[in-house]
C-alpha beads as a LAMMPS data file, in Angstrom:
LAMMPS data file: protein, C-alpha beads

151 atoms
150 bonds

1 atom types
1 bond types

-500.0 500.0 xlo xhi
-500.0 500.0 ylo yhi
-500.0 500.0 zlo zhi

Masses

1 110.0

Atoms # bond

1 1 1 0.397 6.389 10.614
2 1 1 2.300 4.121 7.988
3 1 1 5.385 3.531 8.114
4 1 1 7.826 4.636 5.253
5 1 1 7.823 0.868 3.634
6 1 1 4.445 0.449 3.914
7 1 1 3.445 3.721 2.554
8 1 1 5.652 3.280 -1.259
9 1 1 4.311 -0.824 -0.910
10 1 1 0.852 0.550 -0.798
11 1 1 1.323 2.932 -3.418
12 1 1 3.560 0.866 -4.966
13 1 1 0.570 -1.761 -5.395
14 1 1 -1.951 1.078 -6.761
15 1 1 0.152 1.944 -9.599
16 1 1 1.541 -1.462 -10.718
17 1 1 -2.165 -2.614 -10.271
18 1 1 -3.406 0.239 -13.053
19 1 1 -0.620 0.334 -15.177
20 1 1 -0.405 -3.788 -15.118
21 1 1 -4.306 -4.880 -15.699
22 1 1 -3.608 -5.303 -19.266
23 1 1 -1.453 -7.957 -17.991
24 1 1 1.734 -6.195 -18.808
25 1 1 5.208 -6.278 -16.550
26 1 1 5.970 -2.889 -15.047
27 1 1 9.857 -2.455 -14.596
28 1 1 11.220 -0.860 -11.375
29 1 1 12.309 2.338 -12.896
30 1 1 8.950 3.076 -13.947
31 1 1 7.426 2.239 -10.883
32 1 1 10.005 4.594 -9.100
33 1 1 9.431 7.256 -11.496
34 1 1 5.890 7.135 -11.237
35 1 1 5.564 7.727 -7.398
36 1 1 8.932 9.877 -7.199
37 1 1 10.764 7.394 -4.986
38 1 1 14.312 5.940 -4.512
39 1 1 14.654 3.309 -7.177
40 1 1 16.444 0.895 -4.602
41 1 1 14.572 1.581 -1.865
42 1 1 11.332 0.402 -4.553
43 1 1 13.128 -1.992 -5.708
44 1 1 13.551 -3.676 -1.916
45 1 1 9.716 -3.325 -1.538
46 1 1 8.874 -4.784 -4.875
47 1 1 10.712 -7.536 -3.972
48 1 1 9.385 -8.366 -0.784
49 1 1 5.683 -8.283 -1.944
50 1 1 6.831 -10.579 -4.300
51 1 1 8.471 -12.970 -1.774
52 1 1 4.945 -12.494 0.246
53 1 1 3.041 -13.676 -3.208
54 1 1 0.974 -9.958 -3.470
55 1 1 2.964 -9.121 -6.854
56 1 1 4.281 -11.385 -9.146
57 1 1 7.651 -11.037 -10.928
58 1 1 9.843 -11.795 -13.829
59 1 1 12.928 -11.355 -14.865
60 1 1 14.589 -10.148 -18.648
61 1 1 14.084 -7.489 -21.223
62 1 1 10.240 -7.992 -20.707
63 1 1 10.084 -8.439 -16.895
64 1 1 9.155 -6.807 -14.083
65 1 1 6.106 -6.588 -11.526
66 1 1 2.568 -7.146 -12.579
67 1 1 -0.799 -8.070 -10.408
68 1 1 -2.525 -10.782 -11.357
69 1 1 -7.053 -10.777 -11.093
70 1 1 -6.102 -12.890 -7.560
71 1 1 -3.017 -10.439 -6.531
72 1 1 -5.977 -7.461 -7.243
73 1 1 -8.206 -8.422 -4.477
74 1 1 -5.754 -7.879 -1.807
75 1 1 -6.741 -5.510 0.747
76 1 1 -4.889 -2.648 2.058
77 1 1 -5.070 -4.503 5.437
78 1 1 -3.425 -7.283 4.389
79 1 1 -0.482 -5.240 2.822
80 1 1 -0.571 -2.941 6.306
81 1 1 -0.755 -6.181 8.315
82 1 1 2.154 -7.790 6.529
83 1 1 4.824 -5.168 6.482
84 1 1 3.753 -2.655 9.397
85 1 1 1.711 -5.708 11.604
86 1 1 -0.854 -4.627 13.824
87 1 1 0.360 -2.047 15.586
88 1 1 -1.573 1.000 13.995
89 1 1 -5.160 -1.543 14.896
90 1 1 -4.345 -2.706 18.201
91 1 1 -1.739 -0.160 20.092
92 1 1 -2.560 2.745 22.152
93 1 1 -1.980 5.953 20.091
94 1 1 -0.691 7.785 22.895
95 1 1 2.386 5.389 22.701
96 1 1 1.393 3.663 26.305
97 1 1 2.904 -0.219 26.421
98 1 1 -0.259 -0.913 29.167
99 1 1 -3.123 0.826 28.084
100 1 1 -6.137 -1.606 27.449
101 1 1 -10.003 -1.849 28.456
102 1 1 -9.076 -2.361 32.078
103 1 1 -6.041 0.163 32.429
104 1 1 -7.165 2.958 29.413
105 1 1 -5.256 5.708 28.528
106 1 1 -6.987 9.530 28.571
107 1 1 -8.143 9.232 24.881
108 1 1 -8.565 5.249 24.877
109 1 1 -12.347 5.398 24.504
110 1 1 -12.440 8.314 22.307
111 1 1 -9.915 6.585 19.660
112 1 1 -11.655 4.089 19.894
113 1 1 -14.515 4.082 17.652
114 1 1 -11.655 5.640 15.054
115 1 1 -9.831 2.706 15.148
116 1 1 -12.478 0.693 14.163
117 1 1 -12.769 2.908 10.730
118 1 1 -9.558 2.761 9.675
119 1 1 -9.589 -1.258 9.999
120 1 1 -12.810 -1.087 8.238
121 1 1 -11.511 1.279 5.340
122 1 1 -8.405 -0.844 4.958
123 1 1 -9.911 -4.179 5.410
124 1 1 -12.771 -3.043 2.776
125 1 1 -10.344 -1.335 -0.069
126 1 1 -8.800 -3.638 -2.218
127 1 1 -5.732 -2.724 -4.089
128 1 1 -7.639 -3.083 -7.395
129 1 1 -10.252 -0.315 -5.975
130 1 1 -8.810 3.032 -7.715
131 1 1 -7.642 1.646 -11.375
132 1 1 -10.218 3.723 -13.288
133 1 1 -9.533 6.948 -10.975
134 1 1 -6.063 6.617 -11.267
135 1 1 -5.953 6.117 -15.458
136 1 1 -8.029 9.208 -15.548
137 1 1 -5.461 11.299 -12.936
138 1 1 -8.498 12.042 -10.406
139 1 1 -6.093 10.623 -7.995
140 1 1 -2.529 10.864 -8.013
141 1 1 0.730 8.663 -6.535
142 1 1 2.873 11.463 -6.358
143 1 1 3.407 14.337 -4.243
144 1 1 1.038 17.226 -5.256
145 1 1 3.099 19.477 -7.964
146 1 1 4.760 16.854 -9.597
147 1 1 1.779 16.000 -12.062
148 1 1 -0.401 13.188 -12.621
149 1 1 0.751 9.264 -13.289
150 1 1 0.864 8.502 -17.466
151 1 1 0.349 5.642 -19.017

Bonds

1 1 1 2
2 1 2 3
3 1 3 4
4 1 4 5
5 1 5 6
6 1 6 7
7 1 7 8
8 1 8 9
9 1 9 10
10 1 10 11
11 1 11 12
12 1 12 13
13 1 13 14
14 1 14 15
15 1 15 16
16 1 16 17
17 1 17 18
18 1 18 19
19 1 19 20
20 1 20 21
21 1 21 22
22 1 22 23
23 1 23 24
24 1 24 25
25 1 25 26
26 1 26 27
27 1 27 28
28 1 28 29
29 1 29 30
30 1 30 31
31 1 31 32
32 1 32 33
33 1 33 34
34 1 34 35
35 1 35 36
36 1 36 37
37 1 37 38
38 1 38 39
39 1 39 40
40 1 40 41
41 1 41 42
42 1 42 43
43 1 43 44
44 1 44 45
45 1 45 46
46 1 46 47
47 1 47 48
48 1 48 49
49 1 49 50
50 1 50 51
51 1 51 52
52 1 52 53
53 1 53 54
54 1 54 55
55 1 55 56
56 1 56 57
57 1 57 58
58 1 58 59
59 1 59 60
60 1 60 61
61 1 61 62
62 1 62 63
63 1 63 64
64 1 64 65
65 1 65 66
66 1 66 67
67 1 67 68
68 1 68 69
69 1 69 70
70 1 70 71
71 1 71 72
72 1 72 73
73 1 73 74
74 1 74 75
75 1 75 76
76 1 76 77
77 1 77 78
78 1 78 79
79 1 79 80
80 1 80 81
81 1 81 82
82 1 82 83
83 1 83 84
84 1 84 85
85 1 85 86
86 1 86 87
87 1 87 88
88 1 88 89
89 1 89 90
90 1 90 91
91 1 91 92
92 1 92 93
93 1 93 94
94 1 94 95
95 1 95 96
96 1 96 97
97 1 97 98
98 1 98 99
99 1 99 100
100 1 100 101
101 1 101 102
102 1 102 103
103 1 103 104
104 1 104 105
105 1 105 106
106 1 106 107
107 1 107 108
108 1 108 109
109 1 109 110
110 1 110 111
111 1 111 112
112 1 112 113
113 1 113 114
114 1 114 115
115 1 115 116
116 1 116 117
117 1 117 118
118 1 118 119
119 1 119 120
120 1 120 121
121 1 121 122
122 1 122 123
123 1 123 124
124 1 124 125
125 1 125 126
126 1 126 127
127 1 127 128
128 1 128 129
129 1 129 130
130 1 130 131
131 1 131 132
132 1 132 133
133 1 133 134
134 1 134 135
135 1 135 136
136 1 136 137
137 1 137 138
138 1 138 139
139 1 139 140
140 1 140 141
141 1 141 142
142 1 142 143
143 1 143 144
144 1 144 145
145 1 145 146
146 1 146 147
147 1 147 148
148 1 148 149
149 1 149 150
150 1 150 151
């Protein structure tokens, strides 16, 4: 549904969201650690959402990414929108370049009214959303097996 970016600068954003909200830097390894990703690869993506102003950074011994009360009110849409566009919202999901009201594909009306959800889940979940859930390892950033995210 995601693509491969957008999925690590989603979850990416969850964890540096909990582990930063008592406004301390999380450093790249850490982050990579704690969703079992490539380090560079998270390191790319933390950079971007920095460029894009949905993270803030700093550098030295005491740097690294942290998400300020503003930054924590950013929506999962707007993270989707920005790195995967609106593609996954607005494109047939049968892969058709002309499918539309007036020329639908077979399951246009039927995927419809699921389209609509998922822009309403994303556009109503803010990054900020799962803090307590994730602190107390009801959900987990990680592959299932590998354990719950630590503080």
């Amino acid at each position: 549904m995601f693509s491969q970016s957008c999925k690590y600068a989603i979850r990416a954003m969850f964890l540096v969201a909990q582990r930063s909200s008592e406004g301390r830097f999380v450093g790249i390894k850490e982050v990579a650690e704690g969703l079992d990703a490539p380090q560079h690869f998270i390191a790319k993506i933390l950079q971007d959402l920095s460029k894009r102003g949905f993270i803030t950074s700093a550098k030295g011994p005491k740097g690294g990414f942290l998400i300020d009360v503003n930054q924590r009110n950013t929506t999962l849409y707007d993270l989707v929108l920005a790195i995967d566009g609106n593609k996954l919202i607005t494109s047939c999901c049968l892969g058709l370049k002309d499918c539309s009201e007036k020329n639908p594909c077979p399951v246009h009306n039927d995927f419809k009214p699921i389209r609509k959800k998922i822009h309403s889940m994303l556009d109503n979940t803010k990054v900020c959303d799962y803090n307590d859930e994730l602190a107390q390892s009801v959900f987990y950033l990680k592959d299932a097996g590998i354990g719950p995210i630590t503080n």
